[in-house]
C-alpha positions as CSV (number, residue, x, y, z in Angstrom):
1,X,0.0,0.0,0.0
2,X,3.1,2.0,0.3
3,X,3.4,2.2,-3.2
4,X,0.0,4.4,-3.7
5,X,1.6,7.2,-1.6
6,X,4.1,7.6,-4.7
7,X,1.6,6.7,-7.7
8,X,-1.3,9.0,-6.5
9,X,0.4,12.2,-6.7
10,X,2.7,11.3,-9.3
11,X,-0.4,10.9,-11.5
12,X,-2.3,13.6,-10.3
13,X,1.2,15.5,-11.5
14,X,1.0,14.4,-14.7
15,X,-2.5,14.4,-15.5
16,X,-2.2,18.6,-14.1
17,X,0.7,18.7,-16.8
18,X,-1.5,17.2,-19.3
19,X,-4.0,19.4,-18.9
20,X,-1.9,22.4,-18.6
21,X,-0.5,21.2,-22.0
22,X,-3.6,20.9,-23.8
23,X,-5.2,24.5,-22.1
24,X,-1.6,26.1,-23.9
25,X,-2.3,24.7,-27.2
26,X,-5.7,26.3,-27.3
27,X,-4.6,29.5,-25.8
28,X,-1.8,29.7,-28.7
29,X,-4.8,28.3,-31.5
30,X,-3.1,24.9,-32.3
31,X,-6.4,22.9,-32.9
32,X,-7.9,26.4,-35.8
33,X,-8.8,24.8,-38.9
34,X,-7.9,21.2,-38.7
35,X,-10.3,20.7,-42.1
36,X,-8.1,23.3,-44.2
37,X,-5.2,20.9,-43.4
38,X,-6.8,17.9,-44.2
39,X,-8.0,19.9,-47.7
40,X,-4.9,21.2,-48.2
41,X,-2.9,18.2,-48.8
42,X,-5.3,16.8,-51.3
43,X,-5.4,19.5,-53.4
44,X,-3.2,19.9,-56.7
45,X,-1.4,22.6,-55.6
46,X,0.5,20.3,-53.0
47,X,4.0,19.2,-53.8
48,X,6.4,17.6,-51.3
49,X,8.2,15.4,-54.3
50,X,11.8,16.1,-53.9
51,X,13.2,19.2,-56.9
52,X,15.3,16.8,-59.1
């Protein structure tokens, strides 16, 4: 039972980090127009081929 004493708070640490991580990315707009991405690479205008 010794063990929970560590594994509690170490998760409740990281599961804090996590959320503080996810709360950033919204505050700095990460997750804005995930569907323009997703068009964007199928369009024609997308070229990642090496210039030979």
């Amino acid at each position: 039972m010794s063990i929970l004493s560590y594994l509690i708070p170490i998760s409740l640490f990281l599961g804090g980090f996590g959320l503080v991580a996810f709360l950033w990315a919204l505050k700095e707009r990460q997750y804005d127009d995930p569907k323009g991405d997703a068009e964007r690479i199928l369009s024609g205008k997308y070229d990642d081929r090496p210039k030979r």
